[in-house]
FIGUTOR-167681 format. One record per residue: x, y, z of N, C-alpha, C in turn; residue number from 0. Coordinates in steps of 0.001 Angstrom, whole numbers. Atoms other than C-alpha are relative to their C-alpha. Layout:
% FIGUTOR-167681
PT       n_X       n_Y       n_Z      ca_X      ca_Y      ca_Z       c_X       c_Y       c_Z     k
PT         X         Y         Z         X         Y         Z         X         Y         Z   NUM
...
//
This chain:
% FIGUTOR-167681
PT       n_X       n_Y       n_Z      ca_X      ca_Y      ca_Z       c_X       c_Y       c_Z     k
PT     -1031      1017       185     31310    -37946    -52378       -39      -969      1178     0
PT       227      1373     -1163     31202    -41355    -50598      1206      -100      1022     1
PT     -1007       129      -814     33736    -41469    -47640       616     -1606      -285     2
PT      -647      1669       234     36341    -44674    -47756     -1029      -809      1281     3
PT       527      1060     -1154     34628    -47721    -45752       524     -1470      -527     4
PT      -445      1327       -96     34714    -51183    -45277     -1025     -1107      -680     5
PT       788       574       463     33147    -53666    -47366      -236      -765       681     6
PT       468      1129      -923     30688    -56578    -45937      1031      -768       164     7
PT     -1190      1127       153     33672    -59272    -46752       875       586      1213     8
PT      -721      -333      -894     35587    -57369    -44616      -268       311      1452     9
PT       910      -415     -1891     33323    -56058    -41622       203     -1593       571    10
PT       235      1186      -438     32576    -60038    -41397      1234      -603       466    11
PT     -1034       358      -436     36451    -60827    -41396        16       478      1355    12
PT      -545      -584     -1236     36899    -58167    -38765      -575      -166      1515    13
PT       825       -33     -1143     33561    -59008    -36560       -52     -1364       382    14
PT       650      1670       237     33428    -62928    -37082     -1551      -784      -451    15
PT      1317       381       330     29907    -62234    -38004        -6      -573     -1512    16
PT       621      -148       654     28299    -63656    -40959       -82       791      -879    17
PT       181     -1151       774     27727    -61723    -44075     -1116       419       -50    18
PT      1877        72      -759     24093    -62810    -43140      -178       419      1286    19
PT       556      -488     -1728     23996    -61772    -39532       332      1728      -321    20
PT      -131     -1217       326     25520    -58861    -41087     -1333       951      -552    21
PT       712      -659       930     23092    -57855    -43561     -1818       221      1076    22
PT      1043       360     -1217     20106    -59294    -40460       301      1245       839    23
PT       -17     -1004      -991     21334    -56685    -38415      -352      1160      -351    24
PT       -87     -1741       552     21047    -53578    -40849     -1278      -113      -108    25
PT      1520       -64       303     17421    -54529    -41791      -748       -10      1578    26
PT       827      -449     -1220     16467    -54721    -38109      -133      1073       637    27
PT      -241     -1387      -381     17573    -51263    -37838      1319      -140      1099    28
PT      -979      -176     -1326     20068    -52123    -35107      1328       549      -714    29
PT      -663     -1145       917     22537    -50176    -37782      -905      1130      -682    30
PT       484     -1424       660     21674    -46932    -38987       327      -386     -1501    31
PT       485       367      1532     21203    -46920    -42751      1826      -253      -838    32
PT     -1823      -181       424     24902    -48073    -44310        71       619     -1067    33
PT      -359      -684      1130     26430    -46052    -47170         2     -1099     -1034    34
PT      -494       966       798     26446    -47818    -50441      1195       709     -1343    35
PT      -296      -801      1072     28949    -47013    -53593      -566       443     -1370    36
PT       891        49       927     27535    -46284    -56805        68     -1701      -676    37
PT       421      1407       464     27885    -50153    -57699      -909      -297       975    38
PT      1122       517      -541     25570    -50667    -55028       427      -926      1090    39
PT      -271       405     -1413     27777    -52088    -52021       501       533       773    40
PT      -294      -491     -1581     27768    -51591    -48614      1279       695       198    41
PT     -1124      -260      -714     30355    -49250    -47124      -379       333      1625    42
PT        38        -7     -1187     30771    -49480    -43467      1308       473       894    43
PT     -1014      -792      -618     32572    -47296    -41159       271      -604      1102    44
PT      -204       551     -1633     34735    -47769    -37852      -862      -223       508    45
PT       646      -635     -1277     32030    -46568    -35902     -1235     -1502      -396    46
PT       382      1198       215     29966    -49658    -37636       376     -1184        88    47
PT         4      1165      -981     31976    -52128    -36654       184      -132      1568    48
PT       -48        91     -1588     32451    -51264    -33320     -1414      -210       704    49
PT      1354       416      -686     28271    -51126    -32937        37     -1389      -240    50
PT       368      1632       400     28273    -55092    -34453      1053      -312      1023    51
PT      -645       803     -1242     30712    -56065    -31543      -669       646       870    52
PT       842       176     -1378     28388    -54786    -29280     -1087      -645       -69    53
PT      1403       568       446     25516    -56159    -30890       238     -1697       551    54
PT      -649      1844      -516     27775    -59783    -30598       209      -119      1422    55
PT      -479       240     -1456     28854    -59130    -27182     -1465      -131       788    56
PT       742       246      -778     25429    -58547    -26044     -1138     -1407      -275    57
PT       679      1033       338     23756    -61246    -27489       352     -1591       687    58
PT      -359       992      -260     26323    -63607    -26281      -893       166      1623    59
PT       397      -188     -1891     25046    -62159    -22370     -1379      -720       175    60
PT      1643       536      -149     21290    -63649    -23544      -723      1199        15    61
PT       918     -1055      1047     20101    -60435    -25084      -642        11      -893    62
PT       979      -272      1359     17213    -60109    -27081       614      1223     -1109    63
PT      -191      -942       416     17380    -58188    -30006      -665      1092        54    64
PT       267     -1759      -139     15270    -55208    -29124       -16       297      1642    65
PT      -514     -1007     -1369     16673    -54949    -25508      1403       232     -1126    66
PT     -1110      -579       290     19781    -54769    -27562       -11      1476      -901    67
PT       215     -1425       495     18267    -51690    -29472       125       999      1106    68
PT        74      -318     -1200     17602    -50904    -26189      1312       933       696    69
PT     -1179         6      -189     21225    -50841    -25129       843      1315      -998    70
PT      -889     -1118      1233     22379    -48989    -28604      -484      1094       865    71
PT       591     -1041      -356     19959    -46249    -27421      1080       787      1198    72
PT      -361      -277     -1371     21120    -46032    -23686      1450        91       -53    73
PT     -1911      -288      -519     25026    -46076    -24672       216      1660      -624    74
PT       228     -1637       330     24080    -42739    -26696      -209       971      1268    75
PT      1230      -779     -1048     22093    -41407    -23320      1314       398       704    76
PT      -805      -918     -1048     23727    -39802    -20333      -165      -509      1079    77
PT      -321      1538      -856     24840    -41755    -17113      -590      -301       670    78
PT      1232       461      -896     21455    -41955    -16145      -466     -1819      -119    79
PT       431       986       233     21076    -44986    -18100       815     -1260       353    80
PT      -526      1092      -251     23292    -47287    -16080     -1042      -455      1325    81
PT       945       340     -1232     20498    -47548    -13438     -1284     -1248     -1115    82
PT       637       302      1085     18487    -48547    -17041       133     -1665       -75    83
PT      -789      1157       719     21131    -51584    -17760      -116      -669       946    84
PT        53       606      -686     21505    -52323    -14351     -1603      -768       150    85
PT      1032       540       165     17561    -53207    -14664      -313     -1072      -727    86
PT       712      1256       814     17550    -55223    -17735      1347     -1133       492    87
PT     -1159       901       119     20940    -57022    -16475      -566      -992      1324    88
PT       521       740      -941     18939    -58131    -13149      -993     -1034      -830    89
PT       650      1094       751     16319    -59479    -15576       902     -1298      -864    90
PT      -313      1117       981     18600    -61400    -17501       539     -1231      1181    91
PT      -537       377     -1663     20323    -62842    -13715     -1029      -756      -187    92
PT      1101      1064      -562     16940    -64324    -13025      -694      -840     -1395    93
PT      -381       992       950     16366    -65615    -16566       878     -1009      -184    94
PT      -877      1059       -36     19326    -67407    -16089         1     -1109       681    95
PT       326       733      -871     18781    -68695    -12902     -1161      -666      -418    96
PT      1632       714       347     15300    -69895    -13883       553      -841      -957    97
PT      -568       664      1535     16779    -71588    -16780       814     -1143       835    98
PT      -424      1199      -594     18972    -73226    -14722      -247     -1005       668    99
PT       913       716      -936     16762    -74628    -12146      -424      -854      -515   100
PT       660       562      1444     14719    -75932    -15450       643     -1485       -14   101
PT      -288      1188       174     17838    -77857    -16420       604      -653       613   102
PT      -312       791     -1045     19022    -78999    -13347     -1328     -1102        13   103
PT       965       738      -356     15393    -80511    -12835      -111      -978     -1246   104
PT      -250       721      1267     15569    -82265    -16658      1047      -991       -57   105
PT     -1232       770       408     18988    -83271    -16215       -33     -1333      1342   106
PT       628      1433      -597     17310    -85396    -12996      -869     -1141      -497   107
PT      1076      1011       466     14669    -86564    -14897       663     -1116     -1171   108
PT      -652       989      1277     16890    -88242    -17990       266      -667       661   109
PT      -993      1005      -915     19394    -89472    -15595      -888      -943       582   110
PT      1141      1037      -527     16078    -91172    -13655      -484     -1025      -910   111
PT       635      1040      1183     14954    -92490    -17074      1014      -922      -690   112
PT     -1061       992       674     18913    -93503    -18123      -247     -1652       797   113
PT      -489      1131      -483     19141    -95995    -15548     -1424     -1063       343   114
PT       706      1140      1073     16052    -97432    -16093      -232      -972     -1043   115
PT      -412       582      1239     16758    -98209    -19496      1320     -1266       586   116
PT      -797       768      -490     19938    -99609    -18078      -756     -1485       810   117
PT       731      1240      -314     18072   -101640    -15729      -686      -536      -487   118
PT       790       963       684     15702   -103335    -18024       864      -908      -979   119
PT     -1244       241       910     19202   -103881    -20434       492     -1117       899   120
PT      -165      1293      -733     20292   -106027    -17240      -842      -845       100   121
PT       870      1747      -135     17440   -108134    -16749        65      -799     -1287   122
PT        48       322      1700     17642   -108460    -20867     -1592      -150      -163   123
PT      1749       368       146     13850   -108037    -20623         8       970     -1312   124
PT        70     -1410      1328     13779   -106182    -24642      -378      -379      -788   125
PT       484       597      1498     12518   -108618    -26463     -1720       652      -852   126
PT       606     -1054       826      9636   -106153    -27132      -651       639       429   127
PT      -509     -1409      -229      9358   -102926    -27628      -772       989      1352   128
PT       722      -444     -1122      6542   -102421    -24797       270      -349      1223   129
PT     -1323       538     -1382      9435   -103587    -22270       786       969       295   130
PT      -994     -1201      -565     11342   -100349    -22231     -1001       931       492   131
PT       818     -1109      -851      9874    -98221    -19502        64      1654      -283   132
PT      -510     -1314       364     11210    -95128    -20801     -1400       -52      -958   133
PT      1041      -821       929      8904    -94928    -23882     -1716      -824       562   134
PT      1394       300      -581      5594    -96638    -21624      -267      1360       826   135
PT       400     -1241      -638      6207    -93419    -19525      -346      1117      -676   136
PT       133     -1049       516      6367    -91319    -22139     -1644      -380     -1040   137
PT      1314      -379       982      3210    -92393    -24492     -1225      -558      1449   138
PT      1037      -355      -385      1191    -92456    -21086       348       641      1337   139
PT       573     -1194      -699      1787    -89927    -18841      -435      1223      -804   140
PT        98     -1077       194        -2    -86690    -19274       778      1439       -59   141
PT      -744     -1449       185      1394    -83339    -20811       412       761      1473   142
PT       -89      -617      -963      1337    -81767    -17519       598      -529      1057   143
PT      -106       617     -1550      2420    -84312    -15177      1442      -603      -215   144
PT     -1411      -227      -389      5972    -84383    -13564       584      -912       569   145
//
């Protein structure tokens, strides 16, 4: 006999997920196999939505999804595996940072190319189109060069 659960419509009310991020998550395995009724839908227990808010919470941190298998695993384990988390949580630290550096250095380079644009807008030099320095830099510098 099928225990009471929670239908998708409802997990999704309760998680804010998707009925699709829902259903994405069970096929990646990051749920264990859900119950269905004999019509053939999903029942999902407490203990299933409480894994999909961790699944959301860690994703929001910039978790992949198979460190977040990762994670399921290690919250099962024994309190060895906070030395585990603390590992992938340093990796994600310097992912971040790196990321940021990125768009700090991008968010110089637009700003360098806005006021360019600007300045060619003051001289009114636009009368054509091989007058805006922005797109002469871009169809000839090289892929590589900064």
């Amino acid at each position: 006999m099928l225990r009471k659960g929670f239908q998708t419509g409802r997990v999704s009310a309760e998680t804010g997920l998707s009925v699709d991020a829902i259903r994405f998550y069970e096929k990646q395995r990051l749920l264990e196999s859900v119950e269905r009724t004999e019509g053939g839908f999903r029942r999902f227990t407490e203990s299933d939505i409480q894994k999909l808010k961790v699944i959301q919470r860690a994703q929001k941190l910039g978790f992949s999804l198979p460190e977040i298998r990762e994670l399921l695993v290690l919250q099962n384990g024994d309190t060895r595996a906070c030395c585990h988390v603390r590992d992938l949580l340093r990796g994600k630290i310097a992912d971040v940072r790196n990321k940021a550096r990125h768009l700090k250095a991008l968010d110089k380079e637009l700003t360098k190319s806005l006021r360019k644009c600007e300045r060619t807008l003051r001289v009114g030099d636009t009368a054509h189109p091989s007058s805006c320095p922005v797109l002469n830099e871009i169809a000839h510098r090289g892929p590589d060069e900064d």
